[in-house]
C-alpha positions in Angstrom: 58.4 -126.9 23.3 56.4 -123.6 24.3 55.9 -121.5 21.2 57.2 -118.0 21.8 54.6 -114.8 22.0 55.1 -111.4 23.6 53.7 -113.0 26.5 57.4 -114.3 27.6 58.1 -111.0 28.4 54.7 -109.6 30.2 55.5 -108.5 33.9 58.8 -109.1 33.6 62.3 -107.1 33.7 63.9 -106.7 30.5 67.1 -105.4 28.5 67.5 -103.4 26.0 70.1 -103.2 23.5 69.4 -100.4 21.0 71.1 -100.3 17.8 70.0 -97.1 16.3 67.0 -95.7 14.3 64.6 -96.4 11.6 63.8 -94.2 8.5 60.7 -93.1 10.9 63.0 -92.3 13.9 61.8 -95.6 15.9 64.1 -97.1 18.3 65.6 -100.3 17.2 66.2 -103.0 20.1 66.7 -106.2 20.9 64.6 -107.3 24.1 66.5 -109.7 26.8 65.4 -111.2 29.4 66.4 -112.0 32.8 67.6 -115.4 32.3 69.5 -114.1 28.9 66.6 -115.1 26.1 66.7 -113.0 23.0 62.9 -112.3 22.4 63.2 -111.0 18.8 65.6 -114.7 18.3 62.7 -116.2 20.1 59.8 -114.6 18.3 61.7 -115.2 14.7 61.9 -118.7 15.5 58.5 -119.2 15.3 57.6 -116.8 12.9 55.9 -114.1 14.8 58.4 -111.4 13.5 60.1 -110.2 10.3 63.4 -109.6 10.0 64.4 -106.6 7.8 68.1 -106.4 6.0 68.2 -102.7 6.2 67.3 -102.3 10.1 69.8 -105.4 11.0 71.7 -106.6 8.3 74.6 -108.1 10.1 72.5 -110.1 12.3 72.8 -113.5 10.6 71.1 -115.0 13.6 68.4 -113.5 13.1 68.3 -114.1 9.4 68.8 -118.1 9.7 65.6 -118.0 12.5 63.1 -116.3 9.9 64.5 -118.4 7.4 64.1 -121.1 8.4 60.4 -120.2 10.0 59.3 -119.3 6.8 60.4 -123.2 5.0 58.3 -124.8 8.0 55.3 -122.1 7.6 55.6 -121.0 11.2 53.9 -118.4 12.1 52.9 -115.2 10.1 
């Protein structure tokens, strides 16, 4: 299995779901691909990512993926 990077997504067409603002006015989004991969699931997965409660905390998804990245010592 490939480990995820930004690279998934270079050159490519993407989504965007935004789901509002940070305390710094920064969009929040998830980045889909084409073929309907989550990039932030992906990039959690393998610890390249944080996930932060009070930006997304109803994203239990993405809570598991960092989870469980962090007990294997994935990533960052």
């Amino acid at each position: 299995m490939t480990r995820a990077s930004p690279i998934l997504a270079y050159g490519k067409e993407v989504t965007f779901q935004t789901h509002g603002h940070d305390k710094y006015k920064r969009i929040l989004r998830d980045v889909i691909l084409l073929d309907g991969m989550n990039l932030n699931h992906a990039l959690a997965k393998d610890g390249w990512c944080r996930w932060y409660r009070e930006y997304a905390p109803r994203d239990a998804v993405l809570e598991e993926l960092e989870k469980a990245a962090r007990e294997t010592w994935k990533g960052l």
